[in-house]
C-alpha positions as CSV (number, residue, x, y, z in Angstrom):
1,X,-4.0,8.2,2.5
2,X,-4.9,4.8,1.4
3,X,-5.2,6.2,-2.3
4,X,-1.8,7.5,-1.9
5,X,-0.7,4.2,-0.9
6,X,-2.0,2.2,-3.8
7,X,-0.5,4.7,-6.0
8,X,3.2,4.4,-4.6
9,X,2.5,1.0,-4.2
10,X,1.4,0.8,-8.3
11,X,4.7,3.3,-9.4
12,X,7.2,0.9,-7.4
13,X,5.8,-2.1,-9.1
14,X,5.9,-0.3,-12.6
15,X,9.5,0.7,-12.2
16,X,10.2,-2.8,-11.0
17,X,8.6,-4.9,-13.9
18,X,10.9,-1.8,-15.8
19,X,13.8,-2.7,-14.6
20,X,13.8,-6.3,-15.2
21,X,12.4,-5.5,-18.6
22,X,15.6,-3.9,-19.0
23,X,18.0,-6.4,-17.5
24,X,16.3,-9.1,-20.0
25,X,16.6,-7.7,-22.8
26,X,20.2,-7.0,-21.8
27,X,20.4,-10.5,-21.3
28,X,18.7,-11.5,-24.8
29,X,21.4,-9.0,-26.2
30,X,24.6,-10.6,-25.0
31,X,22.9,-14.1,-25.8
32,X,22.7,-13.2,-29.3
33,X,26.3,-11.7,-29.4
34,X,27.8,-14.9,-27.9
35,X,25.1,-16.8,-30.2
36,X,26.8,-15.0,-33.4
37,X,30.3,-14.7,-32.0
38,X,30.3,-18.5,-30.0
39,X,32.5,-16.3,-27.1
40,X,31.9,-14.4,-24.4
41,X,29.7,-11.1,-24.5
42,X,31.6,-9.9,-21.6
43,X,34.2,-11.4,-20.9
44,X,36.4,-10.6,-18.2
45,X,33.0,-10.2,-16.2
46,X,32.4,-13.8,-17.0
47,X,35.7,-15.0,-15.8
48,X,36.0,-13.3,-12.6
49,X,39.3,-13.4,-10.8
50,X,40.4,-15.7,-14.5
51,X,40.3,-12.5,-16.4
52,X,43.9,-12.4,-15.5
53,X,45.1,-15.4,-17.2
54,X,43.1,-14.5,-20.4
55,X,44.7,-11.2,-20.6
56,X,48.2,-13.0,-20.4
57,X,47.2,-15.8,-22.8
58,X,46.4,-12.6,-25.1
59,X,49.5,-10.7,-24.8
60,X,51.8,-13.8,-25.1
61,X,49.7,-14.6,-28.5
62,X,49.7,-10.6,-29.6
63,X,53.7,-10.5,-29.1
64,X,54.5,-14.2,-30.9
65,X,52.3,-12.5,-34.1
66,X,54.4,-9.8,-34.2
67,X,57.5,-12.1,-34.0
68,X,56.1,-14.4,-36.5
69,X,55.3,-11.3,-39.0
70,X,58.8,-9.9,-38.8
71,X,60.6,-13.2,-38.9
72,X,58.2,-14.0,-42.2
73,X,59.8,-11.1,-44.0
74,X,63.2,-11.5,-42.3
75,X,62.6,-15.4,-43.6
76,X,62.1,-13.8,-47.3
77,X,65.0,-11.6,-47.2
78,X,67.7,-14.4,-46.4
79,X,66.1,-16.3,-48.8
80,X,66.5,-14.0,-51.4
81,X,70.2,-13.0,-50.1
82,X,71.1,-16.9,-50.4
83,X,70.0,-17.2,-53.5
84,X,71.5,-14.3,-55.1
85,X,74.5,-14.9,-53.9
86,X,74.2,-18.4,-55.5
87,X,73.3,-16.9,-58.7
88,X,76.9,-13.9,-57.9
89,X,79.1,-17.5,-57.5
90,X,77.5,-19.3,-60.6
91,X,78.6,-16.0,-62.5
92,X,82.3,-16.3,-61.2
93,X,82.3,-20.0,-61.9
94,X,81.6,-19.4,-65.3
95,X,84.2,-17.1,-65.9
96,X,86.9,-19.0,-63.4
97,X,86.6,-21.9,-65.8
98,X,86.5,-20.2,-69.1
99,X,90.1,-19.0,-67.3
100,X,91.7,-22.2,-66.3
101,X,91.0,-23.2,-69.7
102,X,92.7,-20.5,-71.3
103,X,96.0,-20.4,-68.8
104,X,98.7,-17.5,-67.9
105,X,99.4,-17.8,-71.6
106,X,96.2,-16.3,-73.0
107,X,97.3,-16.8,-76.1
108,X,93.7,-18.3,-77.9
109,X,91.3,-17.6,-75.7
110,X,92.8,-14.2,-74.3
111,X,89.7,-12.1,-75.6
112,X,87.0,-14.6,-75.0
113,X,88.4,-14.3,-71.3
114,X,88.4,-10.7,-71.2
115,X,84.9,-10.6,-73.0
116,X,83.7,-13.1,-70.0
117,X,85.0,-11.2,-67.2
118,X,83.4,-7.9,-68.5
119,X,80.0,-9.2,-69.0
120,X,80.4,-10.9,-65.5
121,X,81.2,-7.4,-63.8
122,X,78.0,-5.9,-65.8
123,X,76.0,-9.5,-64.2
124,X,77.2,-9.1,-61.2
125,X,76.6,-5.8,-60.2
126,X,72.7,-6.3,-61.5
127,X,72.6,-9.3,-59.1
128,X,74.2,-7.4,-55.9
129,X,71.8,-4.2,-56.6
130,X,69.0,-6.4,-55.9
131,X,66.1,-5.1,-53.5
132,X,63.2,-6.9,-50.5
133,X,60.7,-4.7,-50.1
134,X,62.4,-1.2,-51.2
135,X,65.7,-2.2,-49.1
136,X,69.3,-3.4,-50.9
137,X,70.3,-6.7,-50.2
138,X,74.0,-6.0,-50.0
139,X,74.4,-2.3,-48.8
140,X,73.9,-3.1,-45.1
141,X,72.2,-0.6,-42.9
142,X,72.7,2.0,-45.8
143,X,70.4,0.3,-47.6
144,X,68.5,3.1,-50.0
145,X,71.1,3.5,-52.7
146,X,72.4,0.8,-55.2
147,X,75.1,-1.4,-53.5
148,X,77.4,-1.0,-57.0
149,X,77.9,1.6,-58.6
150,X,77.3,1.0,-62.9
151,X,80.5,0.1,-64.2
152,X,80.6,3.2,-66.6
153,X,78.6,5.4,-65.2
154,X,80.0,8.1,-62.9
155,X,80.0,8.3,-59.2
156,X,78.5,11.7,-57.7
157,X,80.8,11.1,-54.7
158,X,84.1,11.0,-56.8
159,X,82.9,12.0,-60.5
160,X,84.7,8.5,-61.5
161,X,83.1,5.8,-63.3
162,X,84.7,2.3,-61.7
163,X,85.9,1.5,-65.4
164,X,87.6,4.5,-65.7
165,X,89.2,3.7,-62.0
166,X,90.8,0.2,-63.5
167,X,91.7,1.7,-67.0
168,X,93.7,4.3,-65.3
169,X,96.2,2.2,-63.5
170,X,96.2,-0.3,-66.0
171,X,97.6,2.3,-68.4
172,X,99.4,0.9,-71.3
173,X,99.8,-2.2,-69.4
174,X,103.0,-4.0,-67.4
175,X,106.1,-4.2,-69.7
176,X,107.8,-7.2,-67.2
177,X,106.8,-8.9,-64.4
178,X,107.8,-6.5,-61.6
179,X,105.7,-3.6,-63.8
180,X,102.9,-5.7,-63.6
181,X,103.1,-6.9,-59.6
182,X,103.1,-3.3,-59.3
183,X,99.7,-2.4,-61.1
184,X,98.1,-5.3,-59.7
185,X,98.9,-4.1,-56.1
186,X,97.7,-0.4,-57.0
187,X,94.4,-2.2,-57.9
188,X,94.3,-4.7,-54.8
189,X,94.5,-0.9,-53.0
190,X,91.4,0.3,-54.9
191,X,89.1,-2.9,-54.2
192,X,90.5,-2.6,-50.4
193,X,87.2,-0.7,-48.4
194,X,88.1,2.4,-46.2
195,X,90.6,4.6,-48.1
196,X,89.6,7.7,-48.7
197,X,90.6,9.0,-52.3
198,X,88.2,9.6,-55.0
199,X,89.1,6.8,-56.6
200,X,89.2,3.9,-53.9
201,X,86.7,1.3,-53.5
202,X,83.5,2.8,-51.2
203,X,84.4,6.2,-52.9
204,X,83.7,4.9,-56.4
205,X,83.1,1.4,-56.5
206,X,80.3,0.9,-53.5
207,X,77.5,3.1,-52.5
208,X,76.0,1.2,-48.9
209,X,77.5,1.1,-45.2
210,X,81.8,1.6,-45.4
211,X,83.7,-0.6,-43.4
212,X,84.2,2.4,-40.5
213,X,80.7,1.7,-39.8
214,X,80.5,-1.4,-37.4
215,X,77.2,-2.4,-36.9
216,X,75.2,-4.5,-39.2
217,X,71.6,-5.2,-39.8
218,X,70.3,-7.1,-37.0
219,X,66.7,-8.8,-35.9
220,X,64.9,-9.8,-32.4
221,X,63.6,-13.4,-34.1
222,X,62.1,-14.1,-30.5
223,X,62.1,-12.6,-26.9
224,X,65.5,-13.7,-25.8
225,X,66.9,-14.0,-29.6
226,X,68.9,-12.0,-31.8
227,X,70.8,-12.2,-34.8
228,X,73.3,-9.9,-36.7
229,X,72.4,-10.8,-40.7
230,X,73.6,-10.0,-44.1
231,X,76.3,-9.7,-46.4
232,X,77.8,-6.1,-47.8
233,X,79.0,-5.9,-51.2
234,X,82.3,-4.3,-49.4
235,X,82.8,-7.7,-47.6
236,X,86.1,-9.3,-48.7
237,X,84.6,-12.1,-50.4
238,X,82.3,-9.3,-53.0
239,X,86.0,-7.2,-53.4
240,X,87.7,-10.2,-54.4
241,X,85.6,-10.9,-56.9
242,X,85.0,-7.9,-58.3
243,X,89.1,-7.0,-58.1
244,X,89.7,-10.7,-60.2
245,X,87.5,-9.8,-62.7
246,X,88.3,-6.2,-63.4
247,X,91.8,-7.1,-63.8
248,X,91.1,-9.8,-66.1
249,X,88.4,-7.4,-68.0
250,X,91.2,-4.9,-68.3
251,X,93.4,-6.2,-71.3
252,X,93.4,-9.0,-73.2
253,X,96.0,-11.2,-72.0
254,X,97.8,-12.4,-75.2
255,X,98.3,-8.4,-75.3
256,X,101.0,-8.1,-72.8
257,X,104.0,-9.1,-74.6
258,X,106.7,-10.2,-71.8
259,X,105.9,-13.9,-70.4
260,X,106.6,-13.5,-67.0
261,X,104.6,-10.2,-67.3
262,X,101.2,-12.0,-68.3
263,X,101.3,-14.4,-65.7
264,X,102.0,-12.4,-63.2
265,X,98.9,-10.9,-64.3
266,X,97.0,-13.7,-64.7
267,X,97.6,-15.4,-61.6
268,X,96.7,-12.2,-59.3
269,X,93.5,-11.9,-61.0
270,X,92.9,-15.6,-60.9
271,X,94.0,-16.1,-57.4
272,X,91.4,-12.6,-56.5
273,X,88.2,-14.2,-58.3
274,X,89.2,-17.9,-56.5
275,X,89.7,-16.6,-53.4
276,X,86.7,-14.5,-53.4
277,X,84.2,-17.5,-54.4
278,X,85.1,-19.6,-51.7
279,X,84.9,-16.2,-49.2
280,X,81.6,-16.0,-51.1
281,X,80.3,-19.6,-50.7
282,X,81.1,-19.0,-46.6
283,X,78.8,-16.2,-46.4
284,X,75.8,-17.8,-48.5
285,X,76.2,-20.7,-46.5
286,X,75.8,-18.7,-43.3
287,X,73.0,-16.7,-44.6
288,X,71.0,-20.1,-45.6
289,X,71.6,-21.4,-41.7
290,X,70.3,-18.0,-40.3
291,X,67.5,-18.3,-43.2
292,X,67.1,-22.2,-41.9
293,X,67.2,-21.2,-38.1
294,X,64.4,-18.0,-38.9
295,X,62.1,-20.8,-40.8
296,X,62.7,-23.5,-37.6
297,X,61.2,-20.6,-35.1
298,X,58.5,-19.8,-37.2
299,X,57.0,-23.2,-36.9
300,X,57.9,-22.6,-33.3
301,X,56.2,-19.4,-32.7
302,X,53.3,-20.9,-34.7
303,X,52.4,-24.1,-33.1
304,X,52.6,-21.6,-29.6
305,X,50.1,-19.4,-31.2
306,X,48.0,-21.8,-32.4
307,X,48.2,-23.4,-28.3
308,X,47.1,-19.7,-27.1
309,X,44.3,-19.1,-29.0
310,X,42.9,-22.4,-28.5
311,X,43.2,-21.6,-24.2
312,X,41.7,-18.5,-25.1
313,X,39.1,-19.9,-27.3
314,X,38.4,-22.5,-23.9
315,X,38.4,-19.4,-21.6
316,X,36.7,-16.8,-23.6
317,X,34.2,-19.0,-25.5
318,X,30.5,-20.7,-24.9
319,X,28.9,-23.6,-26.2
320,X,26.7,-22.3,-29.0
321,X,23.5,-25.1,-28.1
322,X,23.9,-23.6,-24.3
323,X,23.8,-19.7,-26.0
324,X,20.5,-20.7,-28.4
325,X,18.9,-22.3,-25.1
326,X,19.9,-19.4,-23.0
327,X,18.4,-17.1,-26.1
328,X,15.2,-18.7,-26.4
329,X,14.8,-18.7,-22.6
330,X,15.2,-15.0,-22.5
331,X,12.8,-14.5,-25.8
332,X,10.3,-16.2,-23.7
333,X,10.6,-14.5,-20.3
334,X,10.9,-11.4,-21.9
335,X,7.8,-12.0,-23.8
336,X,6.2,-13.1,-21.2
337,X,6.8,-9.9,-19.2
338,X,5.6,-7.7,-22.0
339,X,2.3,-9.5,-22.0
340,X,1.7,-9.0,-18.1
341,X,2.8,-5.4,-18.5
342,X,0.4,-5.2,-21.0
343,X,-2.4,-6.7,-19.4
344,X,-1.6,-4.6,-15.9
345,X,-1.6,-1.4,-17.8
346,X,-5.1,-2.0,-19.0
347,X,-6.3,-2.4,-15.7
348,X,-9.1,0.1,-14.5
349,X,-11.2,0.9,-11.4
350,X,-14.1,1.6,-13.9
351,X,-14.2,-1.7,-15.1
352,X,-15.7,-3.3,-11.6
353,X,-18.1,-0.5,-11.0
């Protein structure tokens, strides 16, 4: 009996010196992690009934990245919308004063001006097929083709090139000045978005969102935020343009013979490509006050996430001196228990006989 009893006795005190072995070098282990990671082996363990408010402070940080991500490449796409629209208007200016120079009369600089207004289209629709990141700038939530269609090249949708569009109302060109107020109003038809026929402007002309489609391209920027964004090259500020300088592309001016004919002519296309630059300068400078607004929340959204991580940090994190003190405590408890558990097991009855 009293053998049995030393031996029980013996096993509980082997399993105890065990389990503590175990629960120090469980210890030593999240000392080292905290020691290498200066937070928190286990955290929400650690904080108790504070795990709560680390968990907030971590969502709130997790969902102001997110908004700072997207509003970074929102940031870059107004950007580059402003400025390409600032580059579409520098185009037009060129050509609006290479036409008040040369007047209704057209008579000297007729061809220079048609030359201008040609290569302007050709600039023009380079600039508004621009692409962020795979999407079109100007085709609005249509966004995967090219906004303009080439000048001479073909549409699929109506097998007409937009050249060929112009060229074919022009025709031989006004002979007086009601002739010509009538071909300039077939063409203000074309470059008006939503008609139907093959040769009319979102059939032709434009390949993005038509005008029967509403929405626009919009972004959360925060949690109780949201903006509607963008500028479509069917807006009436992009048609106006492009309707002023195809109708001054389409003849040389000193070509129509009747007076009152020409500057009929001129005029219309004149008044189109004026009009349409200052429609144009309205929508980049809206674009650069949603780009400005974007870049004001970032710093926002920032400075907030920047404020969370540091509560976190205070929450979640230890004092590395306290974790190297805590580690070399453990290292020598733990040491100190392997050496009695050494010396215990060498124990033997045979050594007091």
């Amino acid at each position: 009996m009293i053998a049995m009893t030393r031996t029980s006795g013996s096993l509980q005190s082997t399993l105890t010196r065990t389990r503590l072995i175990g629960e120090l070098d469980r210890k030593l282990g999240e000392a080292g992690t905290e020691m290498s990671t200066n937070r928190k082996a286990d955290v929400y363990r650690s904080l108790g009934t504070r795990s709560a408010e680390a968990l907030t402070l971590r969502s709130n940080t997790k969902r102001l990245e997110g908004f700072a991500l997207s509003n970074e490449l929102l940031s870059y796409r107004l950007d580059s919308g402003t400025k390409a629209l600032g580059e579409i208007r520098s185009t037009v200016s060129g050509v609006l004063d290479l036409a008040a120079q040369t007047g209704a009369n057209g008579l000297i600089q007729g061809k220079e001006l048609q030359a201008a207004a040609r290569a302007a289209i050709e600039q023009i629709i380079g600039q508004a097929n621009r692409t962020v990141q795979g999407s079109a700038l100007f085709g609005g939530l249509d966004s995967g083709n090219l906004t303009l269609q080439p000048w001479d090249q073909a549409n699929p949708r109506s097998g007409l090139a937009p050249s060929d569009v112009v060229s074919g109302i022009y025709g031989a060109g006004p002979v007086d000045a009601a002739d010509a107020a009538a071909i300039a109003n077939q063409i203000a038809a074309v470059f008006t978005p939503g008609g139907t026929a093959p040769g009319d402007f979102e059939q032709t002309f434009y390949n993005g969102s038509p005008v029967s489609e509403t929405g626009r391209l919009t972004a959360r920027i925060d949690a109780d935020e949201t903006i509607e964004y963008g500028v479509q090259a069917n807006d009436p500020g992009m048609t106006e343009i492009l309707r002023g300088l195809a109708m001054l592309a389409a003849t040389d001016i000193a070509d129509i013979a009747d007076p009152e004919a020409r500057k009929v002519w001129f005029d219309e296309g004149f008044g189109a490509l004026s009009t349409g630059s200052e429609k144009l300068l309205a929508a980049e400078t809206r674009m650069g006050a949603q780009a400005a607004r974007v870049n004001e929340l970032r710093e926002s959204q920032e400075l907030r996430i920047n404020l969370y991580r540091s509560q976190t940090d205070a929450l979640e994190g230890v004092d590395p001196y306290e974790a190297a003190t805590r580690l070399t405590q453990l290292q020598t408890q733990l040491e100190a228990t392997y050496a009695v558990t050494a010396r215990l097991s060498k124990l033997s009855f045979l050594n007091y006989l």
